[in-house]
N, CA, C, O and CB atoms as a CASP TS submission, in Angstrom:
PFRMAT TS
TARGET T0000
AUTHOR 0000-0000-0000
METHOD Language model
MODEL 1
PARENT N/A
ATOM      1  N   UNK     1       0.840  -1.184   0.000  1.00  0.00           N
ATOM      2  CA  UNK     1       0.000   0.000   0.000  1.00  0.00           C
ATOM      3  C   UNK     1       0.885   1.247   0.000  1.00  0.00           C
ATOM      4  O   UNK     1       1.881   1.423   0.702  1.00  0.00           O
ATOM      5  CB  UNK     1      -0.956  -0.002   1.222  1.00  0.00           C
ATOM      6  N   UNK     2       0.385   2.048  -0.862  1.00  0.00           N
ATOM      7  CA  UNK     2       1.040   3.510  -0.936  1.00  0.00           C
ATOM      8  C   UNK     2       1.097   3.931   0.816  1.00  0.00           C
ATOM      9  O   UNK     2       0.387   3.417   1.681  1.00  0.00           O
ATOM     10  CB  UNK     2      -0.132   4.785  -2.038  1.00  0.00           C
ATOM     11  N   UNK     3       2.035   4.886   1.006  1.00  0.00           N
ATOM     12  CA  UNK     3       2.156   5.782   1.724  1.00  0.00           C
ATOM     13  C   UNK     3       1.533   7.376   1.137  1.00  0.00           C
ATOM     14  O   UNK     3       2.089   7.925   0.186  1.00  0.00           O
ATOM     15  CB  UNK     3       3.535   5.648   2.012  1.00  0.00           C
ATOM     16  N   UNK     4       0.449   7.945   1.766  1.00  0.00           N
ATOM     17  CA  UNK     4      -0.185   9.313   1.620  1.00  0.00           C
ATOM     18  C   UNK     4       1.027  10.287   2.135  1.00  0.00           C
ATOM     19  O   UNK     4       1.735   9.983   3.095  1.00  0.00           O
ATOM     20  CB  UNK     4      -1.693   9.477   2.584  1.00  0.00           C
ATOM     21  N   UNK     5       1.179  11.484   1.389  1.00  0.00           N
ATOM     22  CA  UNK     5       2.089  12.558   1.992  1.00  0.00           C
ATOM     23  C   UNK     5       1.059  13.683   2.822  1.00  0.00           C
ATOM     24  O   UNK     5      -0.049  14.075   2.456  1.00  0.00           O
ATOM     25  CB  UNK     5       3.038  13.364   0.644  1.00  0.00           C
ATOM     26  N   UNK     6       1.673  13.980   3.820  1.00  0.00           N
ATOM     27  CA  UNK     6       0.726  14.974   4.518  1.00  0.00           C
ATOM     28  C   UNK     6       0.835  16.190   3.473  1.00  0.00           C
ATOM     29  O   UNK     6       1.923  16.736   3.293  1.00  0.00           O
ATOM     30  CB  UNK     6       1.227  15.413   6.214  1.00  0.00           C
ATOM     31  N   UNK     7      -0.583  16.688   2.638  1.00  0.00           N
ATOM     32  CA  UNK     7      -0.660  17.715   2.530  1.00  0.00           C
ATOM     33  C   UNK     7      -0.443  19.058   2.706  1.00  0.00           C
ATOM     34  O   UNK     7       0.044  19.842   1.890  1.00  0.00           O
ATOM     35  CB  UNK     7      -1.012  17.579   2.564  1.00  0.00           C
ATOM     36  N   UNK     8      -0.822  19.273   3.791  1.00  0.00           N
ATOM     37  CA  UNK     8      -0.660  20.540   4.502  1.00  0.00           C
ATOM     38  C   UNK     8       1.239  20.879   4.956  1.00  0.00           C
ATOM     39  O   UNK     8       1.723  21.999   4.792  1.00  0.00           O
ATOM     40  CB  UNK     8      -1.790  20.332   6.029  1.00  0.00           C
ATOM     41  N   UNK     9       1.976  19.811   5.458  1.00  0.00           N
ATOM     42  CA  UNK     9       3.502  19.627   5.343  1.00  0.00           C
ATOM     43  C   UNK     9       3.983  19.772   3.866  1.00  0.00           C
ATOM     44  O   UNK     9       5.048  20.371   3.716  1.00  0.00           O
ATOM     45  CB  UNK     9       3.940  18.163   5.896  1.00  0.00           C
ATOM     46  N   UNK    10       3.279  19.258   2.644  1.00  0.00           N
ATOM     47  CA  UNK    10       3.967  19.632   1.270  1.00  0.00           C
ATOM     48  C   UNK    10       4.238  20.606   1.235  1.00  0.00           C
ATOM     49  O   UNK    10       5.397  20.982   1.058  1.00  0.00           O
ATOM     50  CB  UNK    10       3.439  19.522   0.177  1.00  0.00           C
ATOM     51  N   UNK    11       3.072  21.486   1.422  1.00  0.00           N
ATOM     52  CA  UNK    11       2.739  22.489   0.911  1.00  0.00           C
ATOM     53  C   UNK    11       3.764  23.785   1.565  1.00  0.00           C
ATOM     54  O   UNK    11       4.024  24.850   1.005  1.00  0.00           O
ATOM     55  CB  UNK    11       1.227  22.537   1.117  1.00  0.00           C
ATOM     56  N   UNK    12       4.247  23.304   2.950  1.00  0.00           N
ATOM     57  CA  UNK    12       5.087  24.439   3.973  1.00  0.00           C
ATOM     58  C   UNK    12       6.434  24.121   4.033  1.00  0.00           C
ATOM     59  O   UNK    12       7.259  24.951   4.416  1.00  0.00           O
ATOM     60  CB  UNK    12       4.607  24.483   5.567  1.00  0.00           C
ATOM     61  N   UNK    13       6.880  22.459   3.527  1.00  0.00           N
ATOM     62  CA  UNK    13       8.283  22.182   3.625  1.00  0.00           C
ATOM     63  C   UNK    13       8.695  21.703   2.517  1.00  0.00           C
ATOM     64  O   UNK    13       8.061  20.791   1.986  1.00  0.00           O
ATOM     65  CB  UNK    13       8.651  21.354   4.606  1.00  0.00           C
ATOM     66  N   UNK    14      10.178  22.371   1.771  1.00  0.00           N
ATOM     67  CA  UNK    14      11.247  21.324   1.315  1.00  0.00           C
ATOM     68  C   UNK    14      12.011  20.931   1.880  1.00  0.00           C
ATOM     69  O   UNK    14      12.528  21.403   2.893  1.00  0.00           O
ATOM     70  CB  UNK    14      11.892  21.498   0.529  1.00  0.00           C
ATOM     71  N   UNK    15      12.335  19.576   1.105  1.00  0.00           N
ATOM     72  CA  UNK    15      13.512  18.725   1.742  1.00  0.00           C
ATOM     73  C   UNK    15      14.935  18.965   0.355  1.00  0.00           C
ATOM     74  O   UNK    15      14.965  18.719  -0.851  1.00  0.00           O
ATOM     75  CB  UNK    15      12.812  16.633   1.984  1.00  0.00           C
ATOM     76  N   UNK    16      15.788  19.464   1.189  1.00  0.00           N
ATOM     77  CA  UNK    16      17.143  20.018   0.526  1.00  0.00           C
ATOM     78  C   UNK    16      17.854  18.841  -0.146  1.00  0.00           C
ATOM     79  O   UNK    16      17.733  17.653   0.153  1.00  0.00           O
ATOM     80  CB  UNK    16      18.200  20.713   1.671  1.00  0.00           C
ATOM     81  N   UNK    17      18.653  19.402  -1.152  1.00  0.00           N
ATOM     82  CA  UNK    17      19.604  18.087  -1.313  1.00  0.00           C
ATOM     83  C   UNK    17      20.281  17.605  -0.503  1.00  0.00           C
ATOM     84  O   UNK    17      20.587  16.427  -0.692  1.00  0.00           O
ATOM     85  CB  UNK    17      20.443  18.113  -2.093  1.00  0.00           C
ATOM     86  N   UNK    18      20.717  18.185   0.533  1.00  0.00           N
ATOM     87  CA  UNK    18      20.904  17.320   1.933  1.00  0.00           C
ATOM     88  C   UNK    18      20.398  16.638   2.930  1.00  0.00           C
ATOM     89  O   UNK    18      20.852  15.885   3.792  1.00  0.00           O
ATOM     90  CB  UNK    18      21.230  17.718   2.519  1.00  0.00           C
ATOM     91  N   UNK    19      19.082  17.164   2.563  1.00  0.00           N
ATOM     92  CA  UNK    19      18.424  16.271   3.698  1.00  0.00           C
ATOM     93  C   UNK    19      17.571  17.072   4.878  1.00  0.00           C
ATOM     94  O   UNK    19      16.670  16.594   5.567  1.00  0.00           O
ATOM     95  CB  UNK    19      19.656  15.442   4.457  1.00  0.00           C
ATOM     96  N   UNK    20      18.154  18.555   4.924  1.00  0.00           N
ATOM     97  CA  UNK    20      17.473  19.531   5.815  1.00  0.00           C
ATOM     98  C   UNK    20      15.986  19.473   5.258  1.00  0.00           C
ATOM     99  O   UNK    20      15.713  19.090   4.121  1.00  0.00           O
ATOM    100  CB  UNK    20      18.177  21.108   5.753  1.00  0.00           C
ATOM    101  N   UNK    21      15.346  19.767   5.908  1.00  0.00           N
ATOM    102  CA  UNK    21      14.484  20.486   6.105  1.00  0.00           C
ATOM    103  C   UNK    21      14.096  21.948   5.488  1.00  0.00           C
ATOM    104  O   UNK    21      15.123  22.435   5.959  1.00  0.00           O
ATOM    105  CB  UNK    21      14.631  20.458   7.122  1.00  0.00           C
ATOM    106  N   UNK    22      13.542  22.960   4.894  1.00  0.00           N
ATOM    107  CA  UNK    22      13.261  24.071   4.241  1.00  0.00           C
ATOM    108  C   UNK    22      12.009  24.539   4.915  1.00  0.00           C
ATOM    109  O   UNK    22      10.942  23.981   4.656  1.00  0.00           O
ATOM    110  CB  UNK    22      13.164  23.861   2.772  1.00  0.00           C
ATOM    111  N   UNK    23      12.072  25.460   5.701  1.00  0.00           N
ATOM    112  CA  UNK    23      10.768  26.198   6.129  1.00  0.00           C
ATOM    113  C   UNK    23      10.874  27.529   6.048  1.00  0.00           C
ATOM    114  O   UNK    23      11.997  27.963   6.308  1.00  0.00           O
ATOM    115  CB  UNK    23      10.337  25.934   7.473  1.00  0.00           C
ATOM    116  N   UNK    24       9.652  28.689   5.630  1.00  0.00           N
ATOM    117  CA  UNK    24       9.502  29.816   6.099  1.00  0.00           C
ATOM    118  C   UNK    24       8.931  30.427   7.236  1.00  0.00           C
ATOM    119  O   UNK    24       8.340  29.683   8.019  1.00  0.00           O
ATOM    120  CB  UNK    24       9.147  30.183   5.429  1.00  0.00           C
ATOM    121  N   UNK    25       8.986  31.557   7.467  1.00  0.00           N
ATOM    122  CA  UNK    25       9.382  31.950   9.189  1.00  0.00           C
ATOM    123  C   UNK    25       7.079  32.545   9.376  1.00  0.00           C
ATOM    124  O   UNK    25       6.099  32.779   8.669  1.00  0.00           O
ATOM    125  CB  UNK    25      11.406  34.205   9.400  1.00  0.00           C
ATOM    126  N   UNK    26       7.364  32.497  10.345  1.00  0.00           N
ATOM    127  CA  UNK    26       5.814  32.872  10.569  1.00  0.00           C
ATOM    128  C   UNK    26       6.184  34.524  10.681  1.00  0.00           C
ATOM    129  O   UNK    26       7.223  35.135  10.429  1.00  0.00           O
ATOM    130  CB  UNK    26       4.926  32.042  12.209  1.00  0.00           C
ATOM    131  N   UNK    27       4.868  34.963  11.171  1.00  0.00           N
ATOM    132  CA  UNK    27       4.368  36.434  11.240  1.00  0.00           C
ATOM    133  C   UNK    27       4.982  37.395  10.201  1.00  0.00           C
ATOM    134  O   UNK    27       5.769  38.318  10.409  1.00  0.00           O
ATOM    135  CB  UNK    27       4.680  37.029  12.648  1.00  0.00           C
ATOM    136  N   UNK    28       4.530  37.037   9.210  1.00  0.00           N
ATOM    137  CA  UNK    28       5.166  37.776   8.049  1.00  0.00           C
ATOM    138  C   UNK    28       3.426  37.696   6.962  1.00  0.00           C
ATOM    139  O   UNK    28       3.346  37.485   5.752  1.00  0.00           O
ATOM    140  CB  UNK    28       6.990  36.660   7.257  1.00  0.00           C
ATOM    141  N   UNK    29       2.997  37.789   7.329  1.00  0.00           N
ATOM    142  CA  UNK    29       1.862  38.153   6.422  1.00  0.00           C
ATOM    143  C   UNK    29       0.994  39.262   6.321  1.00  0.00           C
ATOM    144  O   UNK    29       0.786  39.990   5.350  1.00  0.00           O
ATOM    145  CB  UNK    29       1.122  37.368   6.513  1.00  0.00           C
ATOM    146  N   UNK    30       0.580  39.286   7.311  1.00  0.00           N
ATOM    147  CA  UNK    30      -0.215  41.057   7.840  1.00  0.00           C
ATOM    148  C   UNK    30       0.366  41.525   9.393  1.00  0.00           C
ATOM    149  O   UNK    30       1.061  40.913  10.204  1.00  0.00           O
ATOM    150  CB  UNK    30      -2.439  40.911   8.117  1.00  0.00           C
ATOM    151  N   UNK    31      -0.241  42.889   9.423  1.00  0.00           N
ATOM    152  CA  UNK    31       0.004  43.386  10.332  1.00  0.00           C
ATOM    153  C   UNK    31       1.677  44.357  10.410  1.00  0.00           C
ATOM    154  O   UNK    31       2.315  44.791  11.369  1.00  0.00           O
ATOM    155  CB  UNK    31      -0.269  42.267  11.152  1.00  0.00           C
ATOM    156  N   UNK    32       1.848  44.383   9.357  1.00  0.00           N
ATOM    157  CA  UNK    32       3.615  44.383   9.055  1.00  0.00           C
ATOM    158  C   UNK    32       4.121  45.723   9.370  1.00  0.00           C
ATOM    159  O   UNK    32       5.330  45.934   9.471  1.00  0.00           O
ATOM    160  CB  UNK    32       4.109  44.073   7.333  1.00  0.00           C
ATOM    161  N   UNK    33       2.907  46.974   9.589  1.00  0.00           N
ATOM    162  CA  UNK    33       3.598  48.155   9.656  1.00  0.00           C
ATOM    163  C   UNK    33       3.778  48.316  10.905  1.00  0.00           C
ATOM    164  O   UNK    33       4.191  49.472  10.992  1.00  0.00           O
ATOM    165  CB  UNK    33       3.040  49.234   9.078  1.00  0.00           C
ATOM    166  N   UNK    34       3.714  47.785  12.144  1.00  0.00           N
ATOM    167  CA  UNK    34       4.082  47.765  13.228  1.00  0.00           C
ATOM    168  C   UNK    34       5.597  47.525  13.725  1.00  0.00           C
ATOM    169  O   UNK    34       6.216  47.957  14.697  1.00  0.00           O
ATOM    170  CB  UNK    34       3.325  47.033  13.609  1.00  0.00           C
ATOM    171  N   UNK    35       5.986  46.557  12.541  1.00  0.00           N
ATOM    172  CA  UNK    35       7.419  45.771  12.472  1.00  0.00           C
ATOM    173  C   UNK    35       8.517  46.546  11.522  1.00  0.00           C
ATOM    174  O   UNK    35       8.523  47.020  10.386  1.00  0.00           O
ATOM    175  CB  UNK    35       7.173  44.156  11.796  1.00  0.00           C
ATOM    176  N   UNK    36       9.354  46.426  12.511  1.00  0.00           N
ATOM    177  CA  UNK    36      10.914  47.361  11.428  1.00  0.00           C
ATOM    178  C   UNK    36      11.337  46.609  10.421  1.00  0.00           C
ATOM    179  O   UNK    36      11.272  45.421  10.107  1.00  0.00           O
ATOM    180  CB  UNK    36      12.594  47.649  12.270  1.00  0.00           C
ATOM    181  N   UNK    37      11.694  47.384  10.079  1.00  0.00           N
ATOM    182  CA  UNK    37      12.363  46.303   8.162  1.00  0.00           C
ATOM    183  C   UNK    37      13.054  45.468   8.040  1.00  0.00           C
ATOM    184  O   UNK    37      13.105  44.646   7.125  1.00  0.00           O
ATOM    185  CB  UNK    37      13.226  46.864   7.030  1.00  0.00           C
ATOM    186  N   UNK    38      14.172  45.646   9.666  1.00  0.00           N
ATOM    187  CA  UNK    38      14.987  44.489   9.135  1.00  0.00           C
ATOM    188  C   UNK    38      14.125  43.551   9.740  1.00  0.00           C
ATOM    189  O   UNK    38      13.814  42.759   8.850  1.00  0.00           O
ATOM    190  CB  UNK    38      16.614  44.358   9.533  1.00  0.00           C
ATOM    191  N   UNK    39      13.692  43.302  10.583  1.00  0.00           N
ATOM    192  CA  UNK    39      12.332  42.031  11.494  1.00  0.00           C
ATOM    193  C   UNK    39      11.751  41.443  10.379  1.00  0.00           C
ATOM    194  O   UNK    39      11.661  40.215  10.352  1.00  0.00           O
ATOM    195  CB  UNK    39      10.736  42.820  12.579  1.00  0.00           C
ATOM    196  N   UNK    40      11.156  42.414   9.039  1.00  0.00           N
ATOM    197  CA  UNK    40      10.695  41.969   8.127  1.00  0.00           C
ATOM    198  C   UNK    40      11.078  41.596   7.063  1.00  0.00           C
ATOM    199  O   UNK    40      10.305  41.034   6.287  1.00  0.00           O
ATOM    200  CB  UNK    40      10.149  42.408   7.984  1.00  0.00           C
ATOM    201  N   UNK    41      12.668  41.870   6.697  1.00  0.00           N
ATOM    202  CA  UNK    41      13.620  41.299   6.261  1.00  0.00           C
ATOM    203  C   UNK    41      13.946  39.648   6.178  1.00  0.00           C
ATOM    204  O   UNK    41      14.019  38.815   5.275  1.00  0.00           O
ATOM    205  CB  UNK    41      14.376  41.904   6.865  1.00  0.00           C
ATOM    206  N   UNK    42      14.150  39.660   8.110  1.00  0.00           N
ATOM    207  CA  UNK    42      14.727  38.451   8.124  1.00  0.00           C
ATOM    208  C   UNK    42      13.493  37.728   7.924  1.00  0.00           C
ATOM    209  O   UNK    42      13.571  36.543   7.600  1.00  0.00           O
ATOM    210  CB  UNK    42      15.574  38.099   9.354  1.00  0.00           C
ATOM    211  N   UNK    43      12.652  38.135   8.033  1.00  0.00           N
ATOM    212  CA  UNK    43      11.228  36.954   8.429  1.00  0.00           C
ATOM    213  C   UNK    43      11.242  36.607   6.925  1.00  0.00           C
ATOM    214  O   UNK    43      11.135  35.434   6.568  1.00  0.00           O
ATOM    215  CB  UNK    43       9.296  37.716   9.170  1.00  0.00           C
ATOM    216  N   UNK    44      11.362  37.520   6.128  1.00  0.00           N
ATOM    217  CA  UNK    44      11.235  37.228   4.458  1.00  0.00           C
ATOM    218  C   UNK    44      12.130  35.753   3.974  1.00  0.00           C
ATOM    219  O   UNK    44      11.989  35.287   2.843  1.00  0.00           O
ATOM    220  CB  UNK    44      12.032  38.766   3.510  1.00  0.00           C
ATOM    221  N   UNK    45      12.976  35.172   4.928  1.00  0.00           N
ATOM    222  CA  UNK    45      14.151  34.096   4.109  1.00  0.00           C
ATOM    223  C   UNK    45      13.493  33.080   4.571  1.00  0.00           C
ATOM    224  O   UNK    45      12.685  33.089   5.500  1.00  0.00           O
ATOM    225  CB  UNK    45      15.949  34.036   4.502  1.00  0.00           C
ATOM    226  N   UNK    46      13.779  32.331   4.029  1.00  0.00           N
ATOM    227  CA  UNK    46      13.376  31.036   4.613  1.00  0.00           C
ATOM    228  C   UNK    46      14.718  30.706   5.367  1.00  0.00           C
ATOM    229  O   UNK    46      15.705  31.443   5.370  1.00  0.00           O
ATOM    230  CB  UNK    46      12.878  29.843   3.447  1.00  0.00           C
ATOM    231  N   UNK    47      14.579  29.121   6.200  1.00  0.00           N
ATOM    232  CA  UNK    47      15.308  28.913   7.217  1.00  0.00           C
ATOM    233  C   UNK    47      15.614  27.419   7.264  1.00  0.00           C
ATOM    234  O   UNK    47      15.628  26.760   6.224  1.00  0.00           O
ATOM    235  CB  UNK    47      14.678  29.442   8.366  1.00  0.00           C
ATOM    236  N   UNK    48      15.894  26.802   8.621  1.00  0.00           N
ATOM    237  CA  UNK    48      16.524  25.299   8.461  1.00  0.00           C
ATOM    238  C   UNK    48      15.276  24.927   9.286  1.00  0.00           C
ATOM    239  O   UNK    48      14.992  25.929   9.942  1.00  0.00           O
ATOM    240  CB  UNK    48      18.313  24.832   9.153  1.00  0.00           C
ATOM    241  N   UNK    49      14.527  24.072   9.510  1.00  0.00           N
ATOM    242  CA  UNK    49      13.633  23.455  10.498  1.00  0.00           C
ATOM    243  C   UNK    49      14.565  22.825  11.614  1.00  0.00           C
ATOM    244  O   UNK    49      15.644  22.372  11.231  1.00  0.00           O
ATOM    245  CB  UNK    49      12.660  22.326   9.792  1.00  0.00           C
ATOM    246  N   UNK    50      14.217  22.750  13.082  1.00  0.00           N
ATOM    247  CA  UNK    50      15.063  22.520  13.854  1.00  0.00           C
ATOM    248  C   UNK    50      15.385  20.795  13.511  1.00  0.00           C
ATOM    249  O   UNK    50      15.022  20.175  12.512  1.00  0.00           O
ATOM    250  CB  UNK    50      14.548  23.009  15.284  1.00  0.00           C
ATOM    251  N   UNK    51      16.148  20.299  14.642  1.00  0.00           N
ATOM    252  CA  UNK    51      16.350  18.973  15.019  1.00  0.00           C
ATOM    253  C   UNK    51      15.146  18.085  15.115  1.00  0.00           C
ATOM    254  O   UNK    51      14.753  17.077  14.528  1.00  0.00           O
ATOM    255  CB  UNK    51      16.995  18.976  16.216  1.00  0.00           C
ATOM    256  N   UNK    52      14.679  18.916  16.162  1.00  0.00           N
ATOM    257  CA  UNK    52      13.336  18.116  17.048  1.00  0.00           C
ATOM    258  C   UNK    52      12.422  17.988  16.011  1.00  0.00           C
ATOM    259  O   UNK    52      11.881  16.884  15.972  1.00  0.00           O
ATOM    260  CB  UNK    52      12.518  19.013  18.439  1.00  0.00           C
ATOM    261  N   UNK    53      12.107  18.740  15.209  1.00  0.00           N
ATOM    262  CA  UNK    53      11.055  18.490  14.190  1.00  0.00           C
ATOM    263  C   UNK    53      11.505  18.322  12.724  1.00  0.00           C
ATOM    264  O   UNK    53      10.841  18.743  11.777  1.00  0.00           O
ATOM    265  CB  UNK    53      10.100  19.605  14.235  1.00  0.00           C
ATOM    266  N   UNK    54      12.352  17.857  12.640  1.00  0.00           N
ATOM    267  CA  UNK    54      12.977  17.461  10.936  1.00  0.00           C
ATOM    268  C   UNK    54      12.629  16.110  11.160  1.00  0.00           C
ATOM    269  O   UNK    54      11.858  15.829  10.242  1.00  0.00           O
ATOM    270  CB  UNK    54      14.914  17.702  10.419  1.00  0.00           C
ATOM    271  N   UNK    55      12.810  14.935  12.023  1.00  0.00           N
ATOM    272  CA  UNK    55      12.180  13.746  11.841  1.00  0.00           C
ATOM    273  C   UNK    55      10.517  13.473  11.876  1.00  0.00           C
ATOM    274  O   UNK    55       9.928  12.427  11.605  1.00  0.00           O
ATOM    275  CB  UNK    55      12.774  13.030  12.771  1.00  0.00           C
ATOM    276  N   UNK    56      10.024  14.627  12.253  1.00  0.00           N
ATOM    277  CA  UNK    56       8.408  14.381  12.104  1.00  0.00           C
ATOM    278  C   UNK    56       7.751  14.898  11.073  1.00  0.00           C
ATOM    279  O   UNK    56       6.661  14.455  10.713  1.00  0.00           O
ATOM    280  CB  UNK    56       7.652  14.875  13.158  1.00  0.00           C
ATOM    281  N   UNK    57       8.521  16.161  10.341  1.00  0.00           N
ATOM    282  CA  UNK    57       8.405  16.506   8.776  1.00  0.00           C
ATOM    283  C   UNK    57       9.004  15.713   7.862  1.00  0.00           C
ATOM    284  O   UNK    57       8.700  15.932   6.689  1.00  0.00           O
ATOM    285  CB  UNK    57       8.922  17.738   8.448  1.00  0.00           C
ATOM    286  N   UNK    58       9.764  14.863   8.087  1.00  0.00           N
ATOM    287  CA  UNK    58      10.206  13.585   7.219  1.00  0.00           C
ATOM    288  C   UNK    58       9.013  12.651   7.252  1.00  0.00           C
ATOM    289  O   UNK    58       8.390  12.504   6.201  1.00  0.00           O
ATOM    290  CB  UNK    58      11.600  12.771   7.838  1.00  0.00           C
ATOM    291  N   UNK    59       8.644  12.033   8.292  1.00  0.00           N
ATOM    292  CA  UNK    59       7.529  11.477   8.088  1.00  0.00           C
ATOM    293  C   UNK    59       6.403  11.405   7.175  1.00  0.00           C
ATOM    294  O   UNK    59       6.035  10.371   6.618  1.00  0.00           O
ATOM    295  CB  UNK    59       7.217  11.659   8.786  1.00  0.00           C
ATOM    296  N   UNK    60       5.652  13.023   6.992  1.00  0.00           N
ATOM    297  CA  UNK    60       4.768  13.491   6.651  1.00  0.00           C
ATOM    298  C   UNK    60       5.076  13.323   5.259  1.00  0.00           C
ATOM    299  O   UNK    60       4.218  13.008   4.435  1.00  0.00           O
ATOM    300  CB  UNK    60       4.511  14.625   7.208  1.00  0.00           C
ATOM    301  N   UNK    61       6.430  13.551   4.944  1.00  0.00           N
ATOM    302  CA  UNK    61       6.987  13.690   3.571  1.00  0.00           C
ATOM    303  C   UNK    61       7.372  12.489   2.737  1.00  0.00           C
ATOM    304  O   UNK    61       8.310  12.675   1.962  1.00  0.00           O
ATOM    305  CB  UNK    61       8.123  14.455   3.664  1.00  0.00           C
ATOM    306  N   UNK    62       6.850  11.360   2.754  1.00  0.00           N
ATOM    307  CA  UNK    62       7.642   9.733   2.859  1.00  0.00           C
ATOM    308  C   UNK    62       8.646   9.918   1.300  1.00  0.00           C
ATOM    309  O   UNK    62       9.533   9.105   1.039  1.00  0.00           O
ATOM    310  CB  UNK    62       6.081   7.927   2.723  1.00  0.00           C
ATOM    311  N   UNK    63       8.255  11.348   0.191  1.00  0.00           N
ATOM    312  CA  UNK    63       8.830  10.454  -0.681  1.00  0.00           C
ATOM    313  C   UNK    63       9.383  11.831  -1.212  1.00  0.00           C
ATOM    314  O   UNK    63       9.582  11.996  -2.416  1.00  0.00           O
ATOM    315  CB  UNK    63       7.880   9.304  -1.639  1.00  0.00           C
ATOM    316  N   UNK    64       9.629  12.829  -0.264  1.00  0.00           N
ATOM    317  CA  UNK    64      10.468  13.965  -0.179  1.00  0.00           C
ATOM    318  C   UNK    64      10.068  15.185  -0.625  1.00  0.00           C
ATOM    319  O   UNK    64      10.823  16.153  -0.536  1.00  0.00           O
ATOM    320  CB  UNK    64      11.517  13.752  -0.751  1.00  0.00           C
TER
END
């Protein structure tokens, strides 16, 4: 039997040619003129997903 990929995880993570994890940063959608540029800067990059949760976004992801 197939393995299903979690949807909602496709859609928020890549998996790198290494193997990391690929996520973007929250509170970056509205509300933004409250926040200084560089806050909204950095929030703009994407990032590494930690330790603790790169094996449970692997999961979700069975086929990357």
């Amino acid at each position: 039997m197939k393995l299903k990929t979690h949807r909602g995880a496709a859609k928020r993570f890549k998996i790198t040619a290494s193997g990391k994890v690929k996520r973007r940063h929250s509170f970056a959608r509205h509300i933004l003129t409250k926040k200084a540029a560089g806050r909204k800067r950095k929030l703009s990059k994407a990032t590494i997903a930690t330790d603790a949760d790169t094996p449970k976004i692997r999961r979700m992801l069975p086929y990357g």
